[in-house]
C-alpha positions as CSV (number, residue, x, y, z in Angstrom):
1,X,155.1,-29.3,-16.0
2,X,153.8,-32.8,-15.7
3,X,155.9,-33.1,-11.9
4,X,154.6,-29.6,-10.7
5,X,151.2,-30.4,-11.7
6,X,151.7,-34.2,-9.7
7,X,153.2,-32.3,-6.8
8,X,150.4,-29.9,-6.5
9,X,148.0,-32.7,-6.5
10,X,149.9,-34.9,-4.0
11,X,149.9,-32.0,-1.8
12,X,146.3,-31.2,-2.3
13,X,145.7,-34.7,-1.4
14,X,147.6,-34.8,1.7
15,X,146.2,-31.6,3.1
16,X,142.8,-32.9,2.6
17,X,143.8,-35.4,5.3
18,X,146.0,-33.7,7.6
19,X,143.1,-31.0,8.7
20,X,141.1,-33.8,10.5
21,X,138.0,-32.5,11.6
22,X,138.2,-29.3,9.6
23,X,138.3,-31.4,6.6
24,X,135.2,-34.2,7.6
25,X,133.2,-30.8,8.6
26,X,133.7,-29.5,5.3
27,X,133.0,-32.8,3.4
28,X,129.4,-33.2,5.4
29,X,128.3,-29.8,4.8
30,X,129.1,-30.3,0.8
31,X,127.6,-33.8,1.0
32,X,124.1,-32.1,2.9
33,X,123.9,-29.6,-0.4
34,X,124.6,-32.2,-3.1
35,X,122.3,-34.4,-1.3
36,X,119.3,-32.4,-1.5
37,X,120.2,-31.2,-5.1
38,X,120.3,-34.7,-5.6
39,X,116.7,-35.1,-4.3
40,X,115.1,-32.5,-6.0
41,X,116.1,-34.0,-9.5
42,X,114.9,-36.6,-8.1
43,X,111.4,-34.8,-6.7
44,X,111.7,-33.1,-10.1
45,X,111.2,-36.7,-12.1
46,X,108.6,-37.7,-10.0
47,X,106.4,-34.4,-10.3
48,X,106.7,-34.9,-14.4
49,X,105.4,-38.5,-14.3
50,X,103.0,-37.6,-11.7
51,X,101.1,-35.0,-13.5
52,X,101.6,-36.4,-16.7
53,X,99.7,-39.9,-15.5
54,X,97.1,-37.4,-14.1
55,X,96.8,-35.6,-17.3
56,X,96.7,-39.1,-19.2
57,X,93.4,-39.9,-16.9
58,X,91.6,-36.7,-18.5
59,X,89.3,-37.8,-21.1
60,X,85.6,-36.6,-22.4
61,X,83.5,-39.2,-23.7
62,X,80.7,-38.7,-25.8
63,X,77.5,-41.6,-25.9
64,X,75.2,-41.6,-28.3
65,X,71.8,-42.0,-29.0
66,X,71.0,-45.5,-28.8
67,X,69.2,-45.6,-33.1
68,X,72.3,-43.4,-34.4
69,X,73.9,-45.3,-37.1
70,X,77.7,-46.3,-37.0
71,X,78.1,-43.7,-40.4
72,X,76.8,-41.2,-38.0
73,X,79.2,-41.7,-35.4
74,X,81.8,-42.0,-38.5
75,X,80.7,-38.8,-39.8
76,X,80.9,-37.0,-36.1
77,X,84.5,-38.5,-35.6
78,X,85.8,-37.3,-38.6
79,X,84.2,-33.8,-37.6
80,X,86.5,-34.3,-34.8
81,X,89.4,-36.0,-35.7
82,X,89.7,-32.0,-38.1
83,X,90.0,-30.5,-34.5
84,X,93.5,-29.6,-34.0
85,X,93.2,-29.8,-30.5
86,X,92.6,-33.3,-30.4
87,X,94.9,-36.3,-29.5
88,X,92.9,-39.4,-30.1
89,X,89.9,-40.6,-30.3
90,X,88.9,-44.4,-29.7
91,X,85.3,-45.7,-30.7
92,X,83.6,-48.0,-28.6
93,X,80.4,-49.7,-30.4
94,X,77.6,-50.7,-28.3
95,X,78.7,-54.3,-28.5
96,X,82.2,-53.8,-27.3
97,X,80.9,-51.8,-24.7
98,X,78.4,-54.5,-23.7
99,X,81.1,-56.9,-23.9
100,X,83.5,-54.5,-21.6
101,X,80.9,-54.0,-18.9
102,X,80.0,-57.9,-18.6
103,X,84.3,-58.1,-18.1
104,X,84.3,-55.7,-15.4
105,X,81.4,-56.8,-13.1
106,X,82.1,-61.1,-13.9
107,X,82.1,-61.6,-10.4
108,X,78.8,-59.6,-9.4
109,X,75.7,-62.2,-10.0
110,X,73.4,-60.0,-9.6
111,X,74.6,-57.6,-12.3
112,X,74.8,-60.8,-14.6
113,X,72.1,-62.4,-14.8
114,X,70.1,-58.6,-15.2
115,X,72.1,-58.6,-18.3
116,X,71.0,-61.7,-19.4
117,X,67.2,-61.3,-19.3
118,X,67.3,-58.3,-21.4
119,X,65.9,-58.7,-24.8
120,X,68.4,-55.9,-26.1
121,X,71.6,-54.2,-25.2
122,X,71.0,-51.0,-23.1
123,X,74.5,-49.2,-23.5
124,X,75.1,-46.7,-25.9
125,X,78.0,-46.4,-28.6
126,X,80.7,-44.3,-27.6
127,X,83.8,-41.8,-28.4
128,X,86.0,-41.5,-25.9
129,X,88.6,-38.0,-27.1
130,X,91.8,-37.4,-25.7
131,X,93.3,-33.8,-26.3
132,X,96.8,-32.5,-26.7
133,X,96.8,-30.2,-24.0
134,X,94.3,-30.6,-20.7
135,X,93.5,-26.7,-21.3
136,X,92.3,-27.9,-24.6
137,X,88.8,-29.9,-23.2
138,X,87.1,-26.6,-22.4
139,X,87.2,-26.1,-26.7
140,X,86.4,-29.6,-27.5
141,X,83.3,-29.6,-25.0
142,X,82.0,-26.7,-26.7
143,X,82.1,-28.2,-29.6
144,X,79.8,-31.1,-29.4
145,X,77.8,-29.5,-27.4
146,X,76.5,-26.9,-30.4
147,X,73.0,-27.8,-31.8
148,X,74.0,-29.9,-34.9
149,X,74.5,-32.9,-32.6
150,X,72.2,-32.6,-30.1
151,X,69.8,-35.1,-31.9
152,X,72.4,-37.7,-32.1
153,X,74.3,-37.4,-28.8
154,X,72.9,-38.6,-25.8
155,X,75.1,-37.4,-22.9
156,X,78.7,-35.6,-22.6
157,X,80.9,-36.4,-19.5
158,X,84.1,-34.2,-19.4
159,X,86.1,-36.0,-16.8
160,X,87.0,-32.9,-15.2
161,X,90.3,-33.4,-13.1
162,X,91.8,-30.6,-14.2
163,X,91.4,-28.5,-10.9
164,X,93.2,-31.3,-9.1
165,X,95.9,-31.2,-11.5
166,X,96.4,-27.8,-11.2
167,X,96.5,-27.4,-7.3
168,X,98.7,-30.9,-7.2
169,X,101.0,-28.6,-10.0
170,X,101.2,-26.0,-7.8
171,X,101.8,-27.8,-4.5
172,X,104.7,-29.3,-6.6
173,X,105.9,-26.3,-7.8
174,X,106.0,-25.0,-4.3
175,X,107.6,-28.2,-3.0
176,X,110.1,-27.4,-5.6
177,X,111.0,-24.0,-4.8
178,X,111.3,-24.9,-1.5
179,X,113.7,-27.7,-2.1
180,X,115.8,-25.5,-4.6
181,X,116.0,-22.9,-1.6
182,X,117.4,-25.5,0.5
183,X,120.2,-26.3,-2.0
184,X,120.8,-22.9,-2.2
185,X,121.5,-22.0,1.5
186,X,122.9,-25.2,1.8
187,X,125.2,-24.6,-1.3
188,X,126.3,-21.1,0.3
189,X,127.0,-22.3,4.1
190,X,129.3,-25.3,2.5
191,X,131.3,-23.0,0.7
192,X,131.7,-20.6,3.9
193,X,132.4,-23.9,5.6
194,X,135.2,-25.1,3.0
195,X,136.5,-21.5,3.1
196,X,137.1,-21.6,6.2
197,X,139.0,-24.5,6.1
198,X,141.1,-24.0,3.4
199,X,141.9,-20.9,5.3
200,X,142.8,-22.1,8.5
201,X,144.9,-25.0,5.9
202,X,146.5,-21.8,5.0
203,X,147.5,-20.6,8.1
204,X,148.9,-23.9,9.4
205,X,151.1,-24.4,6.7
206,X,152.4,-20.3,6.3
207,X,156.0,-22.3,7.2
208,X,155.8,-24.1,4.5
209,X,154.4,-21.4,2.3
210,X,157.6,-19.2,3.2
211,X,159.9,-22.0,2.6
212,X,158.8,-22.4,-1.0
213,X,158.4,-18.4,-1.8
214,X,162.3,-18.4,-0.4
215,X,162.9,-21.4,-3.0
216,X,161.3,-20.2,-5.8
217,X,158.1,-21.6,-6.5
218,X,155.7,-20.5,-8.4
219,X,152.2,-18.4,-7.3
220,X,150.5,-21.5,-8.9
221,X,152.4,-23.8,-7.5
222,X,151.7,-22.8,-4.3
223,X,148.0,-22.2,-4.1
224,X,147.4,-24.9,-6.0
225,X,147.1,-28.0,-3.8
226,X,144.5,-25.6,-2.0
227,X,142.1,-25.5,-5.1
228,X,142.8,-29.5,-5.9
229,X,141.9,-29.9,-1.6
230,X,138.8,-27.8,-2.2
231,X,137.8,-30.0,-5.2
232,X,138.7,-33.0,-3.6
233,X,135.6,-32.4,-0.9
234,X,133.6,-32.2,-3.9
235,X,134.4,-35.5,-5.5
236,X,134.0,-37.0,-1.8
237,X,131.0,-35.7,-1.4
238,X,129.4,-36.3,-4.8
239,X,130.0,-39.9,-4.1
240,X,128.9,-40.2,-0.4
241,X,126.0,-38.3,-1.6
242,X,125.2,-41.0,-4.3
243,X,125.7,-43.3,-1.6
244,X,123.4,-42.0,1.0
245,X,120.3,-41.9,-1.7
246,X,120.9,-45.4,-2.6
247,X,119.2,-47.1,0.2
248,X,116.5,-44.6,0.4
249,X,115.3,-45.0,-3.3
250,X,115.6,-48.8,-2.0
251,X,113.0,-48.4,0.6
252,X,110.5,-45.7,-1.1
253,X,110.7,-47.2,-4.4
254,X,107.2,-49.6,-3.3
255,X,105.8,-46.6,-1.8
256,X,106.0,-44.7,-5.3
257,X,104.8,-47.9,-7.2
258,X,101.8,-48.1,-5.4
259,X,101.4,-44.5,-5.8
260,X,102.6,-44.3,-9.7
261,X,103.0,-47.6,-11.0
262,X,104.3,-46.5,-14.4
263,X,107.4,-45.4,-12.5
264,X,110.4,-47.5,-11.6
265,X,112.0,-45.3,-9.2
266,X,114.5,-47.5,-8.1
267,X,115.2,-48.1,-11.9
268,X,115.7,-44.6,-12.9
269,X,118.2,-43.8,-10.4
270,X,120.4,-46.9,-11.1
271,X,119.9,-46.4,-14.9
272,X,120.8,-42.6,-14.9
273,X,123.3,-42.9,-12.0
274,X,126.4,-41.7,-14.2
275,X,124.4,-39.1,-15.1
276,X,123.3,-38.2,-11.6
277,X,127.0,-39.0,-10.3
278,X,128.1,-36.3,-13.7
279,X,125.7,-33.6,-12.2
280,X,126.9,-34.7,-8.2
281,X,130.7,-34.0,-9.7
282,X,129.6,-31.0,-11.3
283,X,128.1,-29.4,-8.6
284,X,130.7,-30.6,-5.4
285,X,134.0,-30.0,-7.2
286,X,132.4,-26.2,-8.2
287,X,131.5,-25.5,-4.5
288,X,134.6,-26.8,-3.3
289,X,136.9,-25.1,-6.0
290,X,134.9,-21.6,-6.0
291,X,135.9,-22.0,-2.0
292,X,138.8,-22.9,-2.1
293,X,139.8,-20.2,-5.0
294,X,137.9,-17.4,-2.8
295,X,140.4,-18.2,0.4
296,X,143.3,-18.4,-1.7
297,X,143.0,-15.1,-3.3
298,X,141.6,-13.0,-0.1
299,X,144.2,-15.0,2.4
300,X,147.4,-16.1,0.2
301,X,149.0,-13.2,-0.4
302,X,151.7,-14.1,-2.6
């Protein structure tokens, strides 16, 4: 058992090389599809991180009145901290925010000495709220905006980047469809290619074919160096595929830095590439088996 299944193997192996140009046809085609399923995983990552480092910017905060007591603003933060649609909320007193504006304008004079001549601090304490879910704001909104706190709150600003979020969702959804289109047409034309070359494998070896049905050899025997030929293309292409993405995350990985700079792009792919190369694998050696086995059993007739 352990020589047939070598010798089906070796064969496999050497009629992935004797076909020539059949053979590097079939291996570019297969490495085209893996390629772009390869690159919407990728697009797939990047879409996550990107909407969830828009969804991260959505906040409301909530300034008070500038004599509401810090038990007040307690009392209203516990009132909200109840909601169950709420993430986090961070208090900023009127000193800290003082202190916070003075940080970021340092460098404007002008702005710096007017807070200097003031007798008292102008700014406002403040709640800024973070909710679970971006459909959750609408809710939380409402909520201080009911007549109990109008005397202490002063003004509501519900930073509302949820439309952009949703169209940029939907442009990626789109994007994705598109690109999960593309692997499947792709995926279909490589397996009519490999077919096709396993069958015309076929018919160039029917000599040898007859010899071994005249000697005995088994039906599995004989078609299958064609399977291990068809899967081969799949492990070749898995890796060229790998191979071919590597420089590209190279040169866009500053692009999406500047663009998302929570994500290492370049450090994703390098730190999940067995697990990319797993689903490469996956994916080539089924399109070049399924092929291959499709040929066999509509063109060997044993």
């Amino acid at each position: 058992m352990i020589t047939n299944l070598y010798r089906i193997i070796k064969y496999g192996i050497q009629g992935f090389f004797r076909n020539g140009w059949a053979s590097v046809s079939a291996l570019l085609v297969i490495m085209l599809a893996l390629f772009v399923f390869l690159a919407l995983i990728i697009f797939n990552v990047l879409t996550v991180n990107a909407l969830n480092v828009l969804r991260d910017k959505i906040d409301i905060s909530v300034y008070f009145q500038p004599d509401v007591s810090e038990e007040d603003i307690t009392k209203v933060r516990q009132s909200l901290e109840s909601l169950k649609e709420i993430k986090s909320i961070q208090y900023i007193s009127r000193n800290e925010a003082l202190a916070l504006f003075q940080e970021r304008h340092k460098n404007d004079e002008t702005i710096s000495k007017a807070i200097s001549v003031l007798d008292d601090n102008p700014l406002s304490a403040s709640l800024n709220i973070k909710a679970n879910d971006p459909r959750d704001y609408p809710v939380i909104a409402s909520y201080l905006n009911n007549e109990n706190l109008k005397n202490l709150i002063d003004q509501v600003n519900y930073n509302q980047n949820q439309l952009v979020i949703n169209r940029l969702a939907k442009i990626l959804e789109t994007g994705g469809k598109i690109g999960l289109g593309l692997t499947v047409i792709l995926s279909l034309v490589a397996i009519f290619v490999t077919l096709n070359t396993i069958i015309l494998a076929i018919y160039s070896t029917k000599d040898e074919i007859s010899i071994m049905r005249l000697v005995g050899a088994s039906n599995k025997f004989i078609r299958g160096p064609y399977i291990i030929q068809g899967a081969l293309y799949g492990v070749s292409a898995a890796i060229l595929s790998l191979i071919l993405m590597a420089p590209l995350i190279y040169l866009s990985s500053p692009y999406v830095k500047i663009l998302m700079p929570e994500m290492n792009l370049q450090g994703y792919f390098y730190g999940n590439l067995l697990k990319l190369f797993g689903y490469q694998l996956l994916f080539g050696i089924t399109l070049g088996a399924v092929s291959s086995a499709i040929a066999v059993r509509k063109y060997l007739k044993i």
